[in-house]
N, C-alpha and C positions, 0 to 999 in steps of 0.2 A: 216535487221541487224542494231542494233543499232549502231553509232559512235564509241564506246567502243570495242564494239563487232570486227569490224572489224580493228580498230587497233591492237588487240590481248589482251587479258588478259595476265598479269604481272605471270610469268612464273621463276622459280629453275631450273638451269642446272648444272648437274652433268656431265661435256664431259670428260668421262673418255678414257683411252689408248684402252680399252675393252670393256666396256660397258658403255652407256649414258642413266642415268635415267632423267624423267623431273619429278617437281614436281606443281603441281596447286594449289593455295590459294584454302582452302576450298574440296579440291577434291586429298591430299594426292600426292603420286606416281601415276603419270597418265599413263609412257613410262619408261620401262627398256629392251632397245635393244643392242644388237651386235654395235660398231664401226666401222662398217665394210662397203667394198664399194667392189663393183663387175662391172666389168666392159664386157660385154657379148652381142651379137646381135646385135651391134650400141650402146646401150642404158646401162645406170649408173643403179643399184641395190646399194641401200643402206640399214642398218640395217639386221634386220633377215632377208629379201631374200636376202641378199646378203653372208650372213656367210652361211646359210640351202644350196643356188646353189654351192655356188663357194670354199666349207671347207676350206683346203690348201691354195688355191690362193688367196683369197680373201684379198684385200687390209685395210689398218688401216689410214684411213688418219690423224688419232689426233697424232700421232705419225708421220707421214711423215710431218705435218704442210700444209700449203699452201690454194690453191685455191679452193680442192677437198673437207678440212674439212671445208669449210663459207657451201660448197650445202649437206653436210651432215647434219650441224646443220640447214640447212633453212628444208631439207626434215621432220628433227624432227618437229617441229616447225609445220610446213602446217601439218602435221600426227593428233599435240595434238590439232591445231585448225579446220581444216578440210575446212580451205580455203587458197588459193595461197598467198594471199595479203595480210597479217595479219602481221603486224608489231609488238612484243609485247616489253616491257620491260622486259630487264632480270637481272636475280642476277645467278654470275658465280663464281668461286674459280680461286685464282692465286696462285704459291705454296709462302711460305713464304721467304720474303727476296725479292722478285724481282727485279727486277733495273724497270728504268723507260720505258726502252728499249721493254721488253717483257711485260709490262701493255700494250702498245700503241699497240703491238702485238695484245694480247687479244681483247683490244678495235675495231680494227679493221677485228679480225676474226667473231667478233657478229655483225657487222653491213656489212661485206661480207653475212650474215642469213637473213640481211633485219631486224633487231632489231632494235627499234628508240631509245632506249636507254640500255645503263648495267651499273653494279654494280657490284664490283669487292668486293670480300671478301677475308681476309686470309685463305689460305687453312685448317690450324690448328684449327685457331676457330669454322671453319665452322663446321669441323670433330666433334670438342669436343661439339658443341652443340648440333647436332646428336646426340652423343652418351649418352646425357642427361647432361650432366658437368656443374656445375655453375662459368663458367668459368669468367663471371665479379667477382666473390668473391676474395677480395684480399689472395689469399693462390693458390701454388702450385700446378699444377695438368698437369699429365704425356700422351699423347696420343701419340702411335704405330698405323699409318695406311701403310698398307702392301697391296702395288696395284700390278699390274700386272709385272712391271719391278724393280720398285726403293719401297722403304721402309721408307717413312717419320716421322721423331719422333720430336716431339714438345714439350716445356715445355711451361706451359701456366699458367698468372695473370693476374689480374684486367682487363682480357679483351685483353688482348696483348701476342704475342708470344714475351720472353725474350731468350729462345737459341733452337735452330733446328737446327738436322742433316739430310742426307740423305746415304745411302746404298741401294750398286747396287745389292740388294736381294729382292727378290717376290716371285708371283705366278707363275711367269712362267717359273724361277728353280725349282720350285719345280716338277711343270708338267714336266718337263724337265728329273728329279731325277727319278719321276716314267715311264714315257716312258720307259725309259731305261734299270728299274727294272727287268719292263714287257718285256722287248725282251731277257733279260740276261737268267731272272728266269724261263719263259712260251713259249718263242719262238715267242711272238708275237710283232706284232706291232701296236702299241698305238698312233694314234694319239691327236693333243692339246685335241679336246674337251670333248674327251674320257678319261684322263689323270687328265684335270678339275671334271667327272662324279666320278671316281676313287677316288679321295680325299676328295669328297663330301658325298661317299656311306661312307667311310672308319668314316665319324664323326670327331668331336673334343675333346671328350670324351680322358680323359688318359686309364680308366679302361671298360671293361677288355680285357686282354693283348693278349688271346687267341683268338679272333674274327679272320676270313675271311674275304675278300670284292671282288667282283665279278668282272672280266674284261671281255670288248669285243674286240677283236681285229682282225688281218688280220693275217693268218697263211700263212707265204709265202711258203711255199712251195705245198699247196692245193689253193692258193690262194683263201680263203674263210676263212669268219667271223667265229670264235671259242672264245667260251667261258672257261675262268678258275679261279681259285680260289687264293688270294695272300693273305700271312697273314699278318692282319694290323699291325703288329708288325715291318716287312720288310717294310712298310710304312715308320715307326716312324724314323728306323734306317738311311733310305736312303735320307731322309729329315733332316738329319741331317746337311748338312753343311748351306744351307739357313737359317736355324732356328738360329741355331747357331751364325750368321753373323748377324743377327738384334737383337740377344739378346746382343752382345758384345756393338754395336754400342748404343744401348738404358741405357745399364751401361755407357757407356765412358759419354753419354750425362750427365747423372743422377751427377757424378764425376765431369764435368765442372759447374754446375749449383751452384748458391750460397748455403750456407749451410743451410737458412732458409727455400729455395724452395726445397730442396732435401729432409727435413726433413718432407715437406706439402705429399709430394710422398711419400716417406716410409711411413707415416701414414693414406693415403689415394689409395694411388696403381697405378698401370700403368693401361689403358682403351687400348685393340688392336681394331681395326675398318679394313674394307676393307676385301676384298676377302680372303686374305690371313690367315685373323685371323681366320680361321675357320681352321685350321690346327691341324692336331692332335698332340696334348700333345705340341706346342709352350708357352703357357702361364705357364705353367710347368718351360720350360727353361727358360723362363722370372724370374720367381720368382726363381730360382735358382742363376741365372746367378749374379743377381739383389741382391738379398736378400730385396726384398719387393713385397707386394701382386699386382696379376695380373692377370686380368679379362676380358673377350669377351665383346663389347657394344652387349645390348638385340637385335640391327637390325644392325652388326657389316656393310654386304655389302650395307644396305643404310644409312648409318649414312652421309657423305657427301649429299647427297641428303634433308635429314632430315633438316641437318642444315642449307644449304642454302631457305630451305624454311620456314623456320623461319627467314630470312628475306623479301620474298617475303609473308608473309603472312603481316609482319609489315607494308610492299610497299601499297600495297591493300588497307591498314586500312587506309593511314597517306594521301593517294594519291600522286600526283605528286613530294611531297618533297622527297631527296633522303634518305633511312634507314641509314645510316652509318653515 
């Protein structure tokens, strides 16, 4: 193994609440797994064996912080290079605004991975360059990324995020919205990742109005797996209040911003990214909400991932000197 080699290749990390993509200069999305940690038999499960054994129980450590997510992101890590010792340089996202407090954080959770070095990115820009945005251009431009808990919106120039909000709406109201549907309306019950498959079958499509979408769930009183039919329509309506809540928040934002950059927006549009944007008929209410155009990025749940490898692809080229 060459010297390189076994230091690790310069490596994109997306540590999301739910899911952690990694991305490789030259080799795309390598790793989109679960955040997940199980803990069973003596012995830690991380990633998909740990969400596939342990559904329900299974732990989120990027959300709990600590000691558990440094051996989650090292298990990534040994996975995408396929040896123990492999130290790489990483490019990471922090959300926007951070204090100096929660950098030193970060800093410290990637070299709990065994990372010899990171690079810390704004969260926004990262999103917007995913989602394709030429976001050094001096003019205005709006990104919605809608993750599993919180709801980030960003205004972005030359490079710089100038005002960002957050809302405590996502993805996992809205699973939340249809669980629930599902037990009211079919008698069943729906768990997360089933709730996740539901919203996914359902599309993001507005039209048309009339479609079905298929559930699997637990019938409790046979206790046993039944299948039924819910119409996406009951989707749209029950998803209404989340949707709703990040469309407000994304107007308020649009309303404090100077009147140059808000004009860049209405003429150019809002971008949703993240898990969430695939929701049916949200960008709808966006553009309503708003009264300006509003669009899915073409690879909305990897757009983070995207962008931060566009820096790590830069890392690669430039070598040792830092991209930013």
């Amino acid at each position: 193994m060459s010297p390189l080699g076994f230091l690790g290749r310069d490596l994109a990390v997306d540590l999301g609440a739910a899911t952690t993509q990694i991305y490789a200069p030259g080799r795309g999305i390598v790793l989109n797994e679960p955040s997940a940690a199980l803990t069973a038999t003596g012995r830690t499960l991380f990633g998909a064996p740990a969400y596939e054994s342990g559904g329900g129980i299974a732990r989120w450590p990027v959300r709990e912080g600590g000691e558990l997510a440094g051996r989650l992101i090292k298990y990534f890590l040994t996975k995408v290079h396929g040896h123990p010792f492999a130290r790489p340089r990483l490019v990471m996202a922090l959300p926007d605004g951070s204090s100096p407090l929660l950098r030193a954080a970060a800093r410290d959770l990637a070299y709990r991975a065994d990372a010899r070095r990171i690079y810390l990115v704004e969260h926004a820009v990262a999103v917007a360059l995913g989602a394709g945005l030429p976001v050094r251009e001096p003019m205005g431009r709006m990104i919605v990324d809608i993750g599993p808990r919180l709801t980030r919106i960003a205004i972005l120039t030359c490079g710089a995020v100038v005002a960002a909000t957050t809302v405590h709406a996502g993805g996992d109201a809205v699973n939340r919205a249809i669980a629930a549907l599902a037990a009211c309306e079919l008698g069943l019950l729906v768990g997360e990742a089933e709730a996740e498959a539901v919203k996914l079958r359902a599309g993001s499509r507005w039209k048309p109005i009339d479609r079905h979408v298929i559930v699997r769930g637990l019938d409790p009183e046979s206790r046993r797996e039944r299948i039924a039919w819910l119409p996406v329509q009951q989707l749209y309506e029950v998803t209404r209040a989340p949707a709703e809540a990040i469309a407000r928040a994304a107007a308020s934002a649009l309303e404090r911003c100077p009147a140059e950059l808000a004009g860049d927006v209405a003429a150019h549009g809002v971008v949703l990214t993240g898990g969430g944007a695939l929701l049916r008929g949200l960008a709808r209410r966006l553009r309503t909400a708003m009264g300006v155009p509003a669009r899915r990025a073409d690879r909305p749940v990897e757009s983070m991932a995207l962008g931060l490898g566009r820096y790590a692809d830069r890392l690669s080229a430039i070598g040792p000197r830092p991209p930013l």
